[in-house]
C-alpha positions in Angstrom: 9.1 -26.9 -135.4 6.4 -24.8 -133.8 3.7 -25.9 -132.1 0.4 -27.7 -133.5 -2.3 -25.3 -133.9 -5.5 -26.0 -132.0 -7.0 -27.4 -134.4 -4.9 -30.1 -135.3 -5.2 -33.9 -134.2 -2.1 -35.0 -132.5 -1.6 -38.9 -133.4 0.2 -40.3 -130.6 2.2 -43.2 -132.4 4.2 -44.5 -128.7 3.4 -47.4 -127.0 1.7 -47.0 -123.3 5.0 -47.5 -121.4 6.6 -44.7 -123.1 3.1 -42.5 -123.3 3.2 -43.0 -119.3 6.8 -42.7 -118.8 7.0 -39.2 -121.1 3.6 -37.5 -121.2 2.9 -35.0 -124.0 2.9 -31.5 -122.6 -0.7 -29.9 -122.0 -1.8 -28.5 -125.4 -5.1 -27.6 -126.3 -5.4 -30.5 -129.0 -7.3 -33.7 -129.3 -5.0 -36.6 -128.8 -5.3 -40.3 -130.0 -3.4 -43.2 -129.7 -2.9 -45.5 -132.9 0.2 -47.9 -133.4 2.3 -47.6 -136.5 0.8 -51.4 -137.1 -2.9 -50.2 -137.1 -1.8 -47.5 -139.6 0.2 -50.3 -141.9 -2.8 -52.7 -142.1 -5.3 -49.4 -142.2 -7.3 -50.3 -139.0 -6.6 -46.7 -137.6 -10.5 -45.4 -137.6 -9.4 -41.8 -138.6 -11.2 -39.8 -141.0 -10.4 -36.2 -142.2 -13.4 -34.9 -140.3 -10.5 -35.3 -137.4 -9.0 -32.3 -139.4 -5.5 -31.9 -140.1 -3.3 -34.7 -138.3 -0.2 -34.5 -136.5 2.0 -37.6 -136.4 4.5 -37.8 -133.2 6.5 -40.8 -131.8 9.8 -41.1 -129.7 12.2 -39.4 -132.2 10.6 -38.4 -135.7 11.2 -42.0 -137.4 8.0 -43.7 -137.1 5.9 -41.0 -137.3 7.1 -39.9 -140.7 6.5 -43.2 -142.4 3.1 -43.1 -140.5 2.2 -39.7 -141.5 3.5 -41.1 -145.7 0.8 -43.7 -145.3 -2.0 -41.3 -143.8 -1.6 -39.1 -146.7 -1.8 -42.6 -149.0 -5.0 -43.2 -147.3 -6.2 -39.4 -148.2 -5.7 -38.0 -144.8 -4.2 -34.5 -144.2 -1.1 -35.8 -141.9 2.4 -34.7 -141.6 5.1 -35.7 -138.9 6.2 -33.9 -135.9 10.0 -33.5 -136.8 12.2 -34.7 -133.9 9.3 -36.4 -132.1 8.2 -35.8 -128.5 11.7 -34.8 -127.4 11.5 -31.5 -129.5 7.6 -31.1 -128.8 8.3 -30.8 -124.8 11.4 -28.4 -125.5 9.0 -26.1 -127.8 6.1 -26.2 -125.7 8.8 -25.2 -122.9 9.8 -22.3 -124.7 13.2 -23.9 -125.3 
C-alpha cells in the first residue's frame, strides 16, 4: 500500500506502549491517537473537516473494523492494510 498523501489524517489506533515502543515513521501528516473503544462508543471527536482519515494499528485488524465504523459515522476513513509493520517498510522504500 503506498503511502498516505499529505493530506490525510493518520488515526493512530495503538495503545502508548506500542506507540512508544514502534514510532510511526516521519511523514508529513497530522497524527491522532483514538482507541478502537472511543471509536465503538463514538467519543472519538473527529469530524470530516480532518479530511480524509487513515486508520493504522499493529497489524491491519483493528483498524479495519475502526475505519467500518468511521465510515458508519459519515467519516471518509479507510484502513492502512498490514498496519504499522507495512507503513515503516513503505516509507523505507522496502
Amino acid at each position: 500500500m503506498p503511502l498516505p498523501a499529505p493530506d490525510v489524517t493518520l488515526i493512530d489506533l495503538r495503545p502508548a506502549e506500542l506507540r512508544f515502543a514502534v514510532p510511526l515513521p516521519a511523514l508529513p501528516n497530522r497524527v491522532l491517537t483514538v482507541s478502537l473503544e472511543q471509536i465503538e462508543e463514538g467519543q472519538h471527536t473527529l469530524t470530516p473537516g480532518l479530511g480524509p482519515l487513515l486508520v493504522i494499528c499493529e497489524r491491519g485488524i483493528r483498524s479495519t473494523l475502526a475505519a467500518r465504523m468511521l465510515r458508519a459515522d459519515g467519516l471518509d476513513a479507510s484502513a492502512y492494510e498490514g498496519g504499522v509493520p507495512a507503513l515503516l517498510r513503505e516509507s523505507s522504500g522496502g
